[in-house]
C-alpha positions as CSV (number, residue, x, y, z in Angstrom):
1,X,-1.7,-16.8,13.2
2,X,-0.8,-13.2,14.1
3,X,2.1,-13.0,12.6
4,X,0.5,-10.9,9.6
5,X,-1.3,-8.7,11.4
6,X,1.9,-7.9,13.8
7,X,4.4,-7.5,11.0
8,X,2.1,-4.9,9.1
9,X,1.5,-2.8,12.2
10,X,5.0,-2.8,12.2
11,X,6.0,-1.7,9.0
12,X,3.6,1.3,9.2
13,X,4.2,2.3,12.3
14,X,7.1,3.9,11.5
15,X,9.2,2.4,14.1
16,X,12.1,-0.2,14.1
17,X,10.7,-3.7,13.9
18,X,12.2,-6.6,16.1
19,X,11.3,-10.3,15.5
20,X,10.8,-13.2,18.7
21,X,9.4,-15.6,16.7
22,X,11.0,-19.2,17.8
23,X,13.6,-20.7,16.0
24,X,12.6,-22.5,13.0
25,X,9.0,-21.0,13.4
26,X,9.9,-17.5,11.5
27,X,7.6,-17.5,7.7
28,X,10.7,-15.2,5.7
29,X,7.8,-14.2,3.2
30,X,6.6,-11.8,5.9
31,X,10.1,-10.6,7.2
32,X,11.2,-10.1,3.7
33,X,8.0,-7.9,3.0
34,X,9.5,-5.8,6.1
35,X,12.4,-4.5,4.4
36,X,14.5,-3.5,1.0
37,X,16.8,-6.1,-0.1
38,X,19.9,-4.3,1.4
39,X,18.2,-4.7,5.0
40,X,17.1,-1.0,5.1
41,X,13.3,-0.1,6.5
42,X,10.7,1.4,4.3
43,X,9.6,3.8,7.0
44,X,6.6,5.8,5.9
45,X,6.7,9.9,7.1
46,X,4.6,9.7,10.1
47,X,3.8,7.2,13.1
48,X,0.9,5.4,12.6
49,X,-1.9,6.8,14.1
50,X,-6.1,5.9,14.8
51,X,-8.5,6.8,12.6
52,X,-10.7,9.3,14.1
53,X,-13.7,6.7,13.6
54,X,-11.9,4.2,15.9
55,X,-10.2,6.4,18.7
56,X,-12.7,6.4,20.9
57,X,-13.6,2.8,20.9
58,X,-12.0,-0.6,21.8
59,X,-11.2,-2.7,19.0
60,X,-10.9,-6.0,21.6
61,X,-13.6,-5.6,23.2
62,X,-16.5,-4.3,20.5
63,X,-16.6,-5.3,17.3
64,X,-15.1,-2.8,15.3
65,X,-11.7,-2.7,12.9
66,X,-8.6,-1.5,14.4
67,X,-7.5,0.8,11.9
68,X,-4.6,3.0,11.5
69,X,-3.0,5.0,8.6
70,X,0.0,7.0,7.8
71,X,1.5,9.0,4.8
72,X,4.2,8.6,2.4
73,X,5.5,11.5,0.4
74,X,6.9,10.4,-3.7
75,X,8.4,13.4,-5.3
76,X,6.1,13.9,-8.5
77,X,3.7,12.3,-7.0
78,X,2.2,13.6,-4.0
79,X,1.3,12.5,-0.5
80,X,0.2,8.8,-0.5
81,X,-2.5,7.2,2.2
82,X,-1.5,3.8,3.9
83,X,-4.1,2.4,6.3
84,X,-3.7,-0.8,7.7
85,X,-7.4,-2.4,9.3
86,X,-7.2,-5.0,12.1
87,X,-9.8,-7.8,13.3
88,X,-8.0,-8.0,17.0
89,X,-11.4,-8.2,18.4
90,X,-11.3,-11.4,21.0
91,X,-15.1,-12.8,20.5
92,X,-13.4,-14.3,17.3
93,X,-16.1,-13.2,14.8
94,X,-16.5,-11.4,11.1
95,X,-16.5,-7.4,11.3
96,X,-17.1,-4.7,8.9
97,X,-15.0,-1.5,8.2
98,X,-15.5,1.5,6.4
99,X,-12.6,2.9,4.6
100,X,-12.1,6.4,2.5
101,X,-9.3,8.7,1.9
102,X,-10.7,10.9,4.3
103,X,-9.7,8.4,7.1
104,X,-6.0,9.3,6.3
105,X,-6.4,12.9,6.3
106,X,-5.4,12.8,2.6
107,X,-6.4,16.1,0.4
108,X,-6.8,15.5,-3.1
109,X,-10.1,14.9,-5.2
110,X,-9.3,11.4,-6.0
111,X,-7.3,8.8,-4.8
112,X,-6.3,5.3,-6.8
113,X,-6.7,2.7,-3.8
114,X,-5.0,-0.7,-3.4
115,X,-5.7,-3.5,-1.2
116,X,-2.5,-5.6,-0.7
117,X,-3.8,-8.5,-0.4
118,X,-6.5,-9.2,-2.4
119,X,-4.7,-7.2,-5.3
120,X,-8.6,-5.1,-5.7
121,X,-7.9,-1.5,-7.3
122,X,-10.5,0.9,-7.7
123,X,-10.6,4.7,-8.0
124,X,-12.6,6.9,-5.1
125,X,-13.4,10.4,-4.9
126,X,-12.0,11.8,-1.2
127,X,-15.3,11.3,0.7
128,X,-16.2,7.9,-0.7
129,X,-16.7,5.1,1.6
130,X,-15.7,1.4,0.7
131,X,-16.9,-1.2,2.6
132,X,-15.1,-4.0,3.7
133,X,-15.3,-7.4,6.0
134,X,-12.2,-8.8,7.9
135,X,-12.4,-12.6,9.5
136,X,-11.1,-13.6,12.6
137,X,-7.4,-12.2,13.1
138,X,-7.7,-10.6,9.4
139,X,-6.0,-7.7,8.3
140,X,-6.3,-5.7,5.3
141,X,-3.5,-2.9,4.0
142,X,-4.8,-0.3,2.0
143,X,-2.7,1.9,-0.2
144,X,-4.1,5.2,-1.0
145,X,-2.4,7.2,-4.0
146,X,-3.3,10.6,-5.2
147,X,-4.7,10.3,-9.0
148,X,-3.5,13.4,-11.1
149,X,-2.3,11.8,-14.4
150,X,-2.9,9.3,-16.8
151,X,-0.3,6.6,-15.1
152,X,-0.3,6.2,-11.1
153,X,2.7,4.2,-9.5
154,X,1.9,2.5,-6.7
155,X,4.8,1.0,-5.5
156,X,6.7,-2.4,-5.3
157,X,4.8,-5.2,-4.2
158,X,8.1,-6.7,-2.5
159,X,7.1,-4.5,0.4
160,X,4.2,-3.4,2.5
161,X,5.1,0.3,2.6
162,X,5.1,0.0,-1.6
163,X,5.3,3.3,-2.5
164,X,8.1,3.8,-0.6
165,X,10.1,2.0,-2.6
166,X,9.2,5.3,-5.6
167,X,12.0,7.4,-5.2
168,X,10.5,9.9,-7.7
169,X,8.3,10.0,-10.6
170,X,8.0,12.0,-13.9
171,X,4.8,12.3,-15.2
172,X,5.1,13.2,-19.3
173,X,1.8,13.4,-21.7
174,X,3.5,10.7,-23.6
175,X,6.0,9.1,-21.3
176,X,6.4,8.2,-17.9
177,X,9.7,7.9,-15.6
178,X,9.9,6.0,-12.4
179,X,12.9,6.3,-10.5
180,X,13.0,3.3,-7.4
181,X,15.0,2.6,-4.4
182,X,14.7,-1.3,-5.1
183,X,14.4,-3.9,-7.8
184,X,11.1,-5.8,-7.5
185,X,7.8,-5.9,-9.5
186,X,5.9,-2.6,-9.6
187,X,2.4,-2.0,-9.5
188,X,1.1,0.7,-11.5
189,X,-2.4,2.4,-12.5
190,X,-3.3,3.5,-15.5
191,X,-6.2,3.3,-17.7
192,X,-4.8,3.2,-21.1
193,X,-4.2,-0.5,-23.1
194,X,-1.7,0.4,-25.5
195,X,1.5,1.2,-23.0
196,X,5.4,-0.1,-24.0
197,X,7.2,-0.3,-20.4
198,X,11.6,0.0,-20.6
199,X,13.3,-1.3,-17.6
200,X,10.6,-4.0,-17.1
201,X,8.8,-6.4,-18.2
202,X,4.3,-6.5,-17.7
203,X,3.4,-9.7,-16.3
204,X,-0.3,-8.5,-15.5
205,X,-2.9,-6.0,-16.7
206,X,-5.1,-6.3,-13.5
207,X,-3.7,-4.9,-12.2
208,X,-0.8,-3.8,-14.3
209,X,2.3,-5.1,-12.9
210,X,5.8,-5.1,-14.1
211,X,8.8,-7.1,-13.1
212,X,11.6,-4.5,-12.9
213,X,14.8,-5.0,-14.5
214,X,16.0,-1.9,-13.5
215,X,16.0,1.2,-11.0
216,X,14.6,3.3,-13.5
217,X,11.6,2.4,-15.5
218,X,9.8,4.0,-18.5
219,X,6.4,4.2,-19.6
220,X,5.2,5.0,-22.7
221,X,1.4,6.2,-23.7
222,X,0.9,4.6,-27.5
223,X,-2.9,5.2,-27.4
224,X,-2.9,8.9,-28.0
């Protein structure tokens, strides 16, 4: 049952990840999510670290989230937020957590923030607070991404640390460029209906998703 929760500490921490699962007992949909398909890690630019919220407490003992972010830098983009929150608490029992950019240290005015997960997307200005509950051994991985133009990639879904997986991006009126590190399906944000993607194909609107054909995908505005 923690196999979750372990494996995204892991892949934010920064660190190299090691498995001891059992034989036979190992779920690959987690391991796979650890890595790129040529076995490389997706290690974000930082250790993990505590909020500040949290570093004075004891996530086992009270009932409070463990939470811990970390950044990742996408050329075009800016500096993304990552924050992982934990239920390790050991009474067992539903907790609340409070999450904002401002938990990652993150700059900007306004971020586009993804939960992994659950798939929810919504936009928050830097010192907006969103509310969340975690059950027993829950975890929740938030992906924070700076919003400056009409089309915000967040990365591959194939992987925990998505936007890792951006190797740049190029950011047009018109047009859009996405250069990637891996083949897998993108998630993207943008609130314009009339886009054409190359490179891909869109498999969802909510949130927009496209299953990538290629390492370099275009986007192109057709509303304006």
């Amino acid at each position: 049952p923690l196999a979750l929760q372990q494996a995204v500490a892991r892949a934010i921490s920064g660190g190299p990840v090691y498995v001891t699962d059992e034989p036979d007992k190992t779920n690959p949909e987690i391991i796979r999510k650890l890595s790129f398909s040529d076995g490389k890690l997706p290690r974000p630019d930082i250790p993990a670290l505590p909020t500040e919220d949290v570093l004075m407490r004891d996530p086992y003992n009270e009932h409070v989230a463990l939470k811990a972010f970390t950044h990742v830098s996408v050329l075009g983009v800016g500096t993304y937020g990552i924050i992982g929150v934990f239920n390790i608490t050991k009474d067992g029992v539903r907790i609340s957590a409070g999450i904002s950019p401002r938990d990652a240290r993150l700059n900007e005015d306004k971020y586009v923030v993804y939960e992994y997960f659950s798939e929810m997307m919504k936009v928050m200005d830097s010192d907006e607070v969103l509310n969340v509950y975690l059950e027993p051994v829950a975890t929740k991985l938030f992906i924070l991404a700076p919003l400056k133009d009409w089309l915000v990639p967040i990365g591959l879904n194939d992987i925990f640390v998505m936007p890792k997986a951006i190797e740049r991006a190029i950011i047009f009126n018109d047009e859009a460029i996405i250069v990637l590190r891996d083949i897998g399906t993108l998630v993207l944000y943008t609130e314009e209906e009339a886009i054409e993607v190359e490179g891909g194909n869109i498999i969802s609107k909510e949130p927009l998703k496209v299953k990538c054909t290629s390492h370099i995908i275009r986007i192109f505005r057709r509303g304006k």
